[in-house]
N, C-alpha and C positions, 0 to 999 in steps of 0.2 A: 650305928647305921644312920645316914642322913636319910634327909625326906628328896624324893623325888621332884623336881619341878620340870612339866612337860613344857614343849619348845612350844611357841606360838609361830601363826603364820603371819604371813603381809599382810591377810584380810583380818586377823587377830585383832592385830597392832594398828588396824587402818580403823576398826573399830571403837576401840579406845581412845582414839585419837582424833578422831574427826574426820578422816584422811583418805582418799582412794587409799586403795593399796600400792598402785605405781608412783604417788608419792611415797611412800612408806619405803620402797624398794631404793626411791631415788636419794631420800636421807638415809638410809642403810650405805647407798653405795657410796657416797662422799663422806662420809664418814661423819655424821651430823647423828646419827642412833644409832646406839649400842644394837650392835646383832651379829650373827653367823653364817656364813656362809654355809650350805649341808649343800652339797652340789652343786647344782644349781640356783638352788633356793637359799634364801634369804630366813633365818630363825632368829625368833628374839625369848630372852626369858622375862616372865611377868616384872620379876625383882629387879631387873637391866631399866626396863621403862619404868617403871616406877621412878626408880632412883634417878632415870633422866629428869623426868618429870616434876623431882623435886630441886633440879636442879642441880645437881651434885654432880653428874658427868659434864655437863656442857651450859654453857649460858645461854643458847638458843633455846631452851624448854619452856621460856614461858611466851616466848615469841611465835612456836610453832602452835602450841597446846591451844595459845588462845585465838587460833583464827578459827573460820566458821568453815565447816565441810564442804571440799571443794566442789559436791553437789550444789549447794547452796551459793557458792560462787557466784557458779554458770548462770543461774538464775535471775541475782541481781545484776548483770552485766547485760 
């Protein structure tokens, strides 16, 4: 039997990441992070980001991981 790992959302993974969720959406849709399309929606698994994260999908992961929440952006600008 495997173990189950449930799907995450944009705001999941926007989370995690520091990130609105419509950036989240808009590296999903360019293909910059790992995720799945479920309809309409955009799914990511925990294991998928991580492993971006460590670098092993994409060389962007420590470029994106380490900017500051684009709330925080707005702010300084």
């Amino acid at each position: 039997m495997t173990d189950f790992e449930p799907l995450l959302t944009e705001a999941d993974v926007g989370i995690m990441l520091h990130l609105e969720p419509r950036a989240v959406q808009h590296l999903a849709r360019t293909g910059k992070l790992p995720a799945k399309k479920v309809g309409r929606y955009w799914r990511f698994r925990r294991s998928w980001i991580e492993r971006w994260l460590d670098g092993k999908d994409c060389d962007e992961a420590t470029a994106v991981s380490a900017r500051p929440p684009v709330a925080a952006q707005r702010k300084t600008n």
